[in-house]
Every structure is written in structure tokens, then in C-alpha cells.
C-alpha positions as CSV (number, residue, x, y, z in Angstrom):
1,X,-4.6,-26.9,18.9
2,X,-1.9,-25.5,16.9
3,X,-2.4,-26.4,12.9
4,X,0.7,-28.0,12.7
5,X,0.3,-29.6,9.6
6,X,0.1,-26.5,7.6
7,X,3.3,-24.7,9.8
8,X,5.3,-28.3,8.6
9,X,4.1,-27.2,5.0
10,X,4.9,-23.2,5.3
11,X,8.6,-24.4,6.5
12,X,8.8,-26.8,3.3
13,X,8.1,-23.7,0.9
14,X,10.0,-21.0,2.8
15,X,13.3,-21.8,0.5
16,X,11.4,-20.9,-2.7
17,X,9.6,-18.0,-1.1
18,X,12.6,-16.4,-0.1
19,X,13.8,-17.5,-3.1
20,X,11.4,-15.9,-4.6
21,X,11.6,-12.7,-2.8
22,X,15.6,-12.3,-2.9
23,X,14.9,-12.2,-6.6
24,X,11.9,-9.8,-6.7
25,X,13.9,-7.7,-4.6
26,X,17.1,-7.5,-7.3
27,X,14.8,-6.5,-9.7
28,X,12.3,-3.9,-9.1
29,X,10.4,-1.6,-11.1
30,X,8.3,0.9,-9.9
31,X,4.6,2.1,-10.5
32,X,2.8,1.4,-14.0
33,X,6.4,0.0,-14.8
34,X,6.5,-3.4,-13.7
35,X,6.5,-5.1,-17.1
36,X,9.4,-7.9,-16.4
37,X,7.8,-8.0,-12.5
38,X,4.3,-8.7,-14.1
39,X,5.8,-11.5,-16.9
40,X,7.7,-13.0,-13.8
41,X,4.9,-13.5,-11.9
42,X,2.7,-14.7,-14.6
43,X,4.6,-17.1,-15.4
44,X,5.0,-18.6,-12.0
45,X,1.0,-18.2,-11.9
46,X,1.2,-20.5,-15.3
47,X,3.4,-23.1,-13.7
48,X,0.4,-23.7,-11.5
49,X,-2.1,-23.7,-14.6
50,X,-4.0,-21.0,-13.5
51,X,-6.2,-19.0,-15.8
52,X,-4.9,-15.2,-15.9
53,X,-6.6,-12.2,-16.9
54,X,-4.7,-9.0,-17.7
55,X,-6.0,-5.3,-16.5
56,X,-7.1,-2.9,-18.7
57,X,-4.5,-0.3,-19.7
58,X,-6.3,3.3,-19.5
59,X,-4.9,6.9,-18.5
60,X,-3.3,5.9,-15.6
61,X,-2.8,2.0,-15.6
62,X,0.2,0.7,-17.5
63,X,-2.0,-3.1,-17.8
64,X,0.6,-4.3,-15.8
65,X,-1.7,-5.7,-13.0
66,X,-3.6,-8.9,-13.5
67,X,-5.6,-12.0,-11.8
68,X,-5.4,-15.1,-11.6
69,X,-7.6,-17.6,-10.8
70,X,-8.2,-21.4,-9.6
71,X,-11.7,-22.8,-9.7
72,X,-11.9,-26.1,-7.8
73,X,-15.4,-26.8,-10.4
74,X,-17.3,-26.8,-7.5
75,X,-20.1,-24.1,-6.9
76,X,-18.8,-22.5,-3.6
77,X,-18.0,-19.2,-2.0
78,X,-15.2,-16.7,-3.9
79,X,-12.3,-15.5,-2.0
80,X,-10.0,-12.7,-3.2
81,X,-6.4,-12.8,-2.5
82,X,-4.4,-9.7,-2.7
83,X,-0.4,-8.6,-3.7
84,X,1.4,-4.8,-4.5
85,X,4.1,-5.6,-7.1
86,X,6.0,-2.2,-7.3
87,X,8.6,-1.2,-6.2
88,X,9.6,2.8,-5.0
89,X,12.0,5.6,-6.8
90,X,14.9,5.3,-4.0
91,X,18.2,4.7,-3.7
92,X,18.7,1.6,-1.7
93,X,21.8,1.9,0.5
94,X,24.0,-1.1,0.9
95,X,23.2,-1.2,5.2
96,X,20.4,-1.4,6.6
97,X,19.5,-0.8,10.3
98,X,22.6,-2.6,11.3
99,X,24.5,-4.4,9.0
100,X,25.2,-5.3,5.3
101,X,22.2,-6.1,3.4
102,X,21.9,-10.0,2.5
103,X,20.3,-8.3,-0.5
104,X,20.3,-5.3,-2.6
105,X,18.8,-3.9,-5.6
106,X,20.3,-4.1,-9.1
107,X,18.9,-1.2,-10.3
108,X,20.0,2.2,-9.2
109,X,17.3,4.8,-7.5
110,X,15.0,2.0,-7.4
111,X,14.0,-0.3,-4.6
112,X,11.8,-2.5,-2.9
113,X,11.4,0.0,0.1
114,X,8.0,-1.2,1.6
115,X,7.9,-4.8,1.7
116,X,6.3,-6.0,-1.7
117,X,8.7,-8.0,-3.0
118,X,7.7,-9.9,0.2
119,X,4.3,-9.5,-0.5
120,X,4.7,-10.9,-4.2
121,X,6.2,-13.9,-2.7
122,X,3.6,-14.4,-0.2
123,X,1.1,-14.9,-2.6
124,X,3.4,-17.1,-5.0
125,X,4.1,-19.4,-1.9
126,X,0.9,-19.3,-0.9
127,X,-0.9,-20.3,-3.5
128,X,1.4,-23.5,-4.3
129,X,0.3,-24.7,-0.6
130,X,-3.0,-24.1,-0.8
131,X,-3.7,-25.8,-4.7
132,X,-1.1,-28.9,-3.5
133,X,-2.7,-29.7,-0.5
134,X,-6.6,-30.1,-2.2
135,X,-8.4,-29.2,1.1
136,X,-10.4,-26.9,-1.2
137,X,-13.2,-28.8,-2.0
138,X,-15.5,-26.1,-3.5
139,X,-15.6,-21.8,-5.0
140,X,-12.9,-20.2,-6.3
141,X,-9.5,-18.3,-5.5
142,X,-8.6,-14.8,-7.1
143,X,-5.4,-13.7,-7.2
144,X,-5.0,-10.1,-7.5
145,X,-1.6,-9.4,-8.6
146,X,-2.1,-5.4,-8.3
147,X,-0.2,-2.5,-10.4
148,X,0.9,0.8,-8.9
149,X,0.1,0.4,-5.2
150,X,2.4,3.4,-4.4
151,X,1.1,6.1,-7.0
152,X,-2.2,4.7,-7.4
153,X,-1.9,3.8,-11.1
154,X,-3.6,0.2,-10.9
155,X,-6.2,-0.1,-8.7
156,X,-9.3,1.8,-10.1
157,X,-8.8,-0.4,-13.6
158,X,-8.2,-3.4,-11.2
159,X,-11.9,-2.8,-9.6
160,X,-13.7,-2.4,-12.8
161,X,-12.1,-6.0,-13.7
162,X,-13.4,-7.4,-10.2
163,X,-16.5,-6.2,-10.5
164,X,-18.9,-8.6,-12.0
165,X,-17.0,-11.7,-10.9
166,X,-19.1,-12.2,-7.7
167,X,-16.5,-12.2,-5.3
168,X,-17.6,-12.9,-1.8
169,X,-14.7,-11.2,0.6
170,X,-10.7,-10.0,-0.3
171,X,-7.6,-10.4,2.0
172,X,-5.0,-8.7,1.6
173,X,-1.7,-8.0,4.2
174,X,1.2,-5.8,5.0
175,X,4.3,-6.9,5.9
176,X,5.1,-3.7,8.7
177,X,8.2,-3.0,10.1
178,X,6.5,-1.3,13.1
179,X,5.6,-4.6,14.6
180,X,8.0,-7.2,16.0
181,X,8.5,-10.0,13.6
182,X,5.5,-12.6,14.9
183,X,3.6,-10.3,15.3
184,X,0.1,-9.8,13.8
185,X,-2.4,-7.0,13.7
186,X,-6.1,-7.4,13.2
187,X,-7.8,-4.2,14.5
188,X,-11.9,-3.3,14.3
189,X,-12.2,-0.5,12.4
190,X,-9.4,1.7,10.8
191,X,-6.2,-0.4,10.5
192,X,-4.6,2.5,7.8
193,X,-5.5,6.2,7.5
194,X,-7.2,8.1,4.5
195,X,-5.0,10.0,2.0
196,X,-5.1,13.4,0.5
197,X,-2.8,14.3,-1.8
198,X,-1.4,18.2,-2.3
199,X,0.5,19.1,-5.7
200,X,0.2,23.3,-5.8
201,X,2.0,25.6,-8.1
202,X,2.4,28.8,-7.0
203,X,2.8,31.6,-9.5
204,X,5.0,34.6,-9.6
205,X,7.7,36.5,-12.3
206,X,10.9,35.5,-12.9
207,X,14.1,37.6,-13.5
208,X,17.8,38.4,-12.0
209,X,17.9,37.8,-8.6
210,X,20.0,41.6,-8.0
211,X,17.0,42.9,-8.5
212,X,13.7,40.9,-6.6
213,X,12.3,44.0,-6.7
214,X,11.0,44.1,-10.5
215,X,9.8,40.2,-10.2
216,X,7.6,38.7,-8.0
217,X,9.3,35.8,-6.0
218,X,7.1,32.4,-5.8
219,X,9.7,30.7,-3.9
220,X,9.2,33.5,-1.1
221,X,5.6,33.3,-1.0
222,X,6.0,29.2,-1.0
223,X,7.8,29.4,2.0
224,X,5.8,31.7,3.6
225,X,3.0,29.4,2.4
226,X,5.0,26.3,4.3
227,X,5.3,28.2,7.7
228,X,1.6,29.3,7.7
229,X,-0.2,26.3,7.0
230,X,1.9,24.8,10.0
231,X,0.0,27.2,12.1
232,X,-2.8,27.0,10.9
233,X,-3.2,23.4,11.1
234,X,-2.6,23.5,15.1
235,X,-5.3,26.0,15.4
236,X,-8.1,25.3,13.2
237,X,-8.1,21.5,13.1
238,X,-9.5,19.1,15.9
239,X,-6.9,17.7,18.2
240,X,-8.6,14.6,18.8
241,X,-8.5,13.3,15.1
242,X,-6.3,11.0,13.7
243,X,-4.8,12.9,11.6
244,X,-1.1,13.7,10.6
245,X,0.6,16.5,7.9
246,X,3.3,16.3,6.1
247,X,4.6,18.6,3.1
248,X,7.9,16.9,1.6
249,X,8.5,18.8,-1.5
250,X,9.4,22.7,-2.2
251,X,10.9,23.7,-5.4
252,X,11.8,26.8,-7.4
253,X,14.8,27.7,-9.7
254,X,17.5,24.9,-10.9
255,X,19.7,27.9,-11.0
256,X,20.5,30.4,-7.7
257,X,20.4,33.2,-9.5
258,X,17.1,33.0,-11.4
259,X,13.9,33.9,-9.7
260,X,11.5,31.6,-11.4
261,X,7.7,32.2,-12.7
262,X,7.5,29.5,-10.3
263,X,7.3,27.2,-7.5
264,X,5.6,23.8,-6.3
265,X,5.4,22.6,-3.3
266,X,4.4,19.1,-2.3
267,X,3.1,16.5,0.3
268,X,0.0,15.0,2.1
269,X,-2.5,14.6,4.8
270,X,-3.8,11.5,6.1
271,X,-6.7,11.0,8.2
272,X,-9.5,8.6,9.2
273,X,-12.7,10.6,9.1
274,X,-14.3,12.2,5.4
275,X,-15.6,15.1,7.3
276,X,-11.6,16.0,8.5
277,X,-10.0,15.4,5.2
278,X,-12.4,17.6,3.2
279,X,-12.6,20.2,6.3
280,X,-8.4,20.1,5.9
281,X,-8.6,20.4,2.3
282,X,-10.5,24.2,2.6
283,X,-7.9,24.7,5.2
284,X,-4.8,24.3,2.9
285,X,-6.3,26.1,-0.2
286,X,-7.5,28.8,2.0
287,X,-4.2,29.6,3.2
288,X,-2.4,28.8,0.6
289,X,-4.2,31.2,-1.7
290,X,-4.2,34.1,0.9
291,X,-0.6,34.1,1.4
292,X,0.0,33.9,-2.2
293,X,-2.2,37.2,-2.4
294,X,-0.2,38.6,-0.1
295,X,3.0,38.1,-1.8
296,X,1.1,39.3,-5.3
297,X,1.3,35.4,-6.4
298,X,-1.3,32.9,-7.4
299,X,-1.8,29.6,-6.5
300,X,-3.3,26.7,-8.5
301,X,-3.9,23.1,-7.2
302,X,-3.7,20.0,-9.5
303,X,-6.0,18.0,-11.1
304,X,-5.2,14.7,-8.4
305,X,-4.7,17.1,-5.9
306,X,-7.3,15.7,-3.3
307,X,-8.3,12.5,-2.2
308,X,-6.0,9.6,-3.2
309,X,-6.3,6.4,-0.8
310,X,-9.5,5.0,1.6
311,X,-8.8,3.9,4.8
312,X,-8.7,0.0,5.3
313,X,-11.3,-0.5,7.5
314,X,-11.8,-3.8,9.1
315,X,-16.0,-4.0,10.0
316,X,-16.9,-7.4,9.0
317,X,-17.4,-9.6,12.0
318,X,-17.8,-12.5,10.6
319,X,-14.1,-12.0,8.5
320,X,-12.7,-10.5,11.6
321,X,-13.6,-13.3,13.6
322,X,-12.2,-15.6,10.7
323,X,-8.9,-13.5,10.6
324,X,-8.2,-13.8,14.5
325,X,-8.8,-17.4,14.9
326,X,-6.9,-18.6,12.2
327,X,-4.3,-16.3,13.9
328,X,-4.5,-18.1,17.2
329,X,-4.9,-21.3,15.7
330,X,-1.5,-21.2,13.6
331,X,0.2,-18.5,15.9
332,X,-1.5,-18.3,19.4
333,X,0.8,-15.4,20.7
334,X,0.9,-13.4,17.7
335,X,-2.4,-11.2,17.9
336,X,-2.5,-7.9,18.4
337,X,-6.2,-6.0,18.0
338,X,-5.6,-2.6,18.8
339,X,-3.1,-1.4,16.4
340,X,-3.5,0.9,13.7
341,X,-1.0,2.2,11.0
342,X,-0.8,5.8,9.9
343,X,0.2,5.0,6.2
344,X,-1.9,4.7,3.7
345,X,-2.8,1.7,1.3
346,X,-5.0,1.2,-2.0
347,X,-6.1,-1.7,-0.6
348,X,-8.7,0.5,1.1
349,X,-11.0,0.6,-2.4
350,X,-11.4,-2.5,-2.7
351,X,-14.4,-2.5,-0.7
352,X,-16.5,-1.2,-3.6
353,X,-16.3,-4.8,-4.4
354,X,-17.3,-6.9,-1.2
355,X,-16.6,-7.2,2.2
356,X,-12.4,-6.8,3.0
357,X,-10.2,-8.4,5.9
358,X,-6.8,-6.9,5.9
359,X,-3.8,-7.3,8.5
360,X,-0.4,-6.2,9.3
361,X,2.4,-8.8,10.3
362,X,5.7,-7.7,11.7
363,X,9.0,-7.8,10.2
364,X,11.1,-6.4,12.6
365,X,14.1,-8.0,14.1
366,X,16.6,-6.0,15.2
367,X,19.4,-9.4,14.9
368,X,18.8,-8.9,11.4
369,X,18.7,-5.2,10.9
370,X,14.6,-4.6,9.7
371,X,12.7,-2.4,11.2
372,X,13.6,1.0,9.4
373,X,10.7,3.2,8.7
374,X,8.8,2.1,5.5
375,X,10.0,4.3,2.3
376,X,13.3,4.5,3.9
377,X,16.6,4.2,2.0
378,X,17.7,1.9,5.0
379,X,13.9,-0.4,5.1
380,X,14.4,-4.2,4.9
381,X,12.6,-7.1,5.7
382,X,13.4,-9.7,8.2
383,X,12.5,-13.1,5.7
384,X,11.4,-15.2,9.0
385,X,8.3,-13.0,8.8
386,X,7.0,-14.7,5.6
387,X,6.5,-18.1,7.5
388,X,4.0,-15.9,8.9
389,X,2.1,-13.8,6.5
390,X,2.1,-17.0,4.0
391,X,0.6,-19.6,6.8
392,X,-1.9,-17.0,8.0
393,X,-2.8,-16.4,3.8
394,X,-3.2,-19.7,3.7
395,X,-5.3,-20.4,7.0
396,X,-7.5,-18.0,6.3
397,X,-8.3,-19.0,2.7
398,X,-8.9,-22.6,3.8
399,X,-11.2,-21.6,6.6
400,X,-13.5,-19.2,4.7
401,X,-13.7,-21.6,1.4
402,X,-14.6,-24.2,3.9
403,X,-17.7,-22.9,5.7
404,X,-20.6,-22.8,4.3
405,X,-21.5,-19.4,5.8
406,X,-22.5,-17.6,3.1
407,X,-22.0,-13.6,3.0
408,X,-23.7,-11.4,1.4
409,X,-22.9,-10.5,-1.5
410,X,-23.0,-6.4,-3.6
411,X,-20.9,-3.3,-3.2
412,X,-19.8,-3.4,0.3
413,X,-18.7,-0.1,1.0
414,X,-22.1,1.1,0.0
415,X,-23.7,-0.5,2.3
């Protein structure tokens, strides 16, 4: 039987979640800069007379990120619920797939180009339904309002804050324009890939460019670099992995006729499996610095070069089995279980807290013009598709806080 009592609820908060979103989306800000997003949402958390805690600021984090937290006095399980607030460094353009936006940022070269500002107001919406309805008779709620999602600025400091506050599971979403709107992935195992990231200088002389031939060209051997790591991916790499490549910067002299000391070039690998990303890793340094050699340049790698995102891995049963029943139960023809997203999401750590449960639900509608790739200048949302991402927040909070299963608890991901 179809929860309709909660789907009558969702529909009376949709105005202020879109709302809420429309707004969010006028005003973004991107990674470690969210200061006006973080106050915004604060004091919507405030309104509810929640107790916030900020993040730490440290060499990364901007202490933008912060939880929140309602405690129904009871002794009971804890339950973590998860939202991205920034935005990314884009342009947005004025149409999206097929039409004129309803809604557009304010702020040039920066937009709400993967669906957080929807993910922001998922989490406002939900929690109003969820502390106005008092079916939580016992444990907590978390709200994880996280910094940084895109550039990874927020989450490590966010963790340490988790840490010791005995949390039993986090659930946290993505609103996915790969997916039709009603639409709702819950996959076993990997639902988003692993993320290496690859920031290389390579180094050279500079001088006139009449005369290459008393400098030593870095933007030759970076190209060079480009075309032979291409190659050697196909050959040396296993064909059966997960795995995808993808090198989206190359730069050299501001000025065409200046051969600079140097060039960078740019970009990242994602991947499911440890073993691949750190056998792909050799690959790309190998190569790199052997056609560098051969050019008479030098290649250096950057101190975040490397790892930068876990894979969300799904591999709880019992929250799997928690996640797709409150699925059918609000939205019987809306699960899909063998999906999986090649992106990659921060969301992916927090399993060095507890046990995780994450899902994608669609937002593309084609009458409405979502569906652009994510990080796309053209990438919009279809707002129908918070109806579903904020009943299924909610449906899954209320089920877990209300049985008495009890998980266990430590770091997770160690186990």
C-alpha cells in the first residue's frame, strides 16, 4: 500500500521547496565559498530550533559546512542526513536542453551545474516534514549541511566533526539527470566510481618562438605527453574494469610568441577497484616522465595529485533493503537496482563513520528541458523530481528511526 499520507504531505511542501531551490539556485557560490549559502541555510535550520554545530576551518575547509541536529530526548538509533551546498565555476547559459530557463543564476561564471541547490532544498523540506509530523518517537537526526563537495574542501573536516557522535548509518542522494524523472537508483555495490586526480607541470626553457631551437618547448612535450598516454591506456590497462580517462586541461604561454618554462596539463581517472587506480597512477607518471625525457623536459606531479574521491558503495543489507522498500512503498515503479554512475561523489568517505545508503533519483524530463550532462553550461533540473528525493528522505528516515534493529555501530569502512 502506497504511503499516501506522507505523498499528500511532500505535495503541501513542494511550494517552499522549490521555493527554496529557485532561490539557492540565483545565488550560488562555489567551493569553500559558500558563506551567504551556509548563513541561509542556517537560518532556515534555526527556524526549526535546531541545535547547529559549525566545521572546523583548517587548510582546506573554509568552515562553511555545518550540522544540525534534532534530538527527539529519547535514547534511540542515530540517523545521518546528508546535502552538497556549492555551487561550480560555469557560466550558466540562459537555455537549457530546450527552452528558456525558468531560472538562472545571478552571478556570472558561477552556477548550480549539478543539482545542489536541489539537494539543499531536499533537506530543508525534508526536515520540516519529518519534525511536523512527530512520528519520531525516539534517536536523533543529523543534518549534514556539507562544504566543498566539488573540490573536496569540506569533507575530511566534516568527518572529524562526525566522528564521536555515535551515528548509526548516513543517507545521502543525487539528484541525476541520467535517469528519467521518477526514477530511482539503489544498486549493490558501486553506485559512483573512485577518483584520481592528475595536476602535472611539465618543465622546459622559455624564449622567442623564431628560434625553438635555443629553448626547450614544454608545450611540445605536453602534447606529446597527451597523445601517448592515450595509447598507453588502451594497451596496458584491463578492459574489463570500470574505468574511464579523461584529461581536460593543457596550458602553456598567455602569449603566442613566448615559449614558456612551462606547461600543465590537467584531468582525471575514475575507477571502482584500489588495485586499478594505483596500477593507472604508475601508468601516467611512467609515461609522462619518459616522454618528457625525450623532449629534454621534466615532469613534476602535485601534492593532491592522486586519490581524491571513494566510490559510494552500497553493502549494507539491512539499509539496502530499508532504501528499496520505502522506494516501493511511496513510489512502486520507480526502482531501478542495477545502475551505476560514472561520476564521482565525496559522499563516498563517509563510510569511515558508519554504515552508508546512498541513491540516485532522476531529473530528466525532456517537456521541461533537464537532462543535460551534469557540469554542463546547459544542466537543469526538472523541480517535479524533488517530490521525489524529499518523500523518499523522508520515508527512509522514518523507517530506520522506527525499528528497533539495531546496527552495529564503529568505523564502517574498516570493517
Amino acid at each position: 500500500m502506497v504511503n499516501q499520507d506522507l505523498i499528500e504531505q511532500v505535495n503541501a511542501t513542494m511550494p517552499f521547496a522549490i521555493q527554496t531551490r529557485r532561490y539557492l539556485h540565483e545565488n550560488p557560490e562555489v567551493s569553500a565559498h559558500e558563506f551567504k549559502t551556509s548563513e541561509y541555510l542556517k537560518a532556515e535550520c534555526r527556524k526549526l530550533g535546531l541545535t547547529i554545530e559549525n566545521v572546523s576551518k583548517d587548510a582546506y575547509s573554509a568552515g562553511t559546512g555545518f550540522i544540525a541536529i534534532f534530538d527527539t530526548g529519547i535514547p534511540g538509533k542515530i540517523l545521518g542526513l546528508r546535502t552538497d551546498i556549492d555551487a561550480l565555476p560555469i557560466n550558466e547559459n540562459t537555455e537549457n536542453e530546450t527552452r528558456t530557463r525558468l531560472v538562472i543564476s545571478h552571478h556570472p561564471n558561477v552556477m548550480h551545474a549539478c543539482g545542489h541547490d536541489g539537494h539543499m532544498a531536499t533537506l530543508l523540506s525534508a526536515m520540516q516534514i519529518l519534525i511536523s509530523r512527530r512520528r519520531l518517537k525516539s534517536g536523533k537526526l543529523i543534518f549534514i549541511f556539507e562544504e566543498g563537495e566539488e573540490a573536496s574542501t569540506g569533507i575530511h573536516a566534516m568527518i572529524r566533526l562526525l566522528k564521536d557522535k555515535k551515528i548509526d548509518a548516513i543517507y545521502g542522494q543525487h539528484l541525476f539527470s541520467g535517469l528519467e524523472t521518477g526514477q530511482i537508483a539503489l544498486a549493490e555495490g558501486p553506485i559512483t566510481s573512485s577518483s584520481l586526480r592528475i595536476q602535472m607541470t611539465i618543465h622546459g626553457r622559455g624564449g622567442h618562438i623564431s628560434r625553438p631551437d635555443l629553448s626547450v618547448n614544454p608545450v611540445i612535450a605536453a602534447a606529446y605527453i597527451v597523445t601517448n598516454l592515450a595509447g598507453a591506456w588502451v594497451n596496458q590497462l584491463p578492459p574489463e574494469q570500470l574505468m574511464t580517462f579523461g584529461l581536460s586541461q593543457i596550458n602553456g604561454s598567455p602569449v603566442r610568441n613566448v615559449i614558456p618554462d612551462k606547461a600543465y596539463i590537467g584531468g582525471s581517472f575514475r575507477y571502482h577497484k584500489d588495485e586499478v587506480g594505483e596500477k593507472a597512477f604508475r601508468l601516467i607518471k611512467e609515461v609522462s616522465k619518459s616522454v618528457a625525457y625525450a623532449h629534454k623536459c621534466s615532469v613534476s606531479f602535485s601534492d593532491d595529485s592522486g586519490p581524491s574521491a571513494r566510490a559510494v558503495i552500497n553493502k549494507d543489507p539491512y539499509l539496502i533493503k530499508i532504501g528499496r522498500e520505502s522506494i516501493n512503498l511511496l513510489f512502486p515503479r520507480s526502482l531501478i537496482t542495477d545502475f551505476r554512475w560514472g561520476a564521482s561523489e565525496s559522499f563516498g568517505h563517509y563510510a569511515k563513520v558508519c554504515p552508508t545508503l546512498f541513491t540516485l533519483v532522476g531529473t530528466k524530463n525532456e517537456k521541461v528541458g533537464s537532462g543535460a550532462e551534469h557540469h554542463s553550461e546547459y544542466f537543469d533540473l526538472d523541480e517535479k523530481s524533488l517530490m521525489f528525493s524529499i518523500g523518499l528522505m523522508v520515508q527512509i528516515a522514518e523507517t530506520f528511526l522506527g525499528d528497533h534493529f539495531q546496527m552495529e555501530k564503529g568505523d564502517h569502512d574498516a570493517k
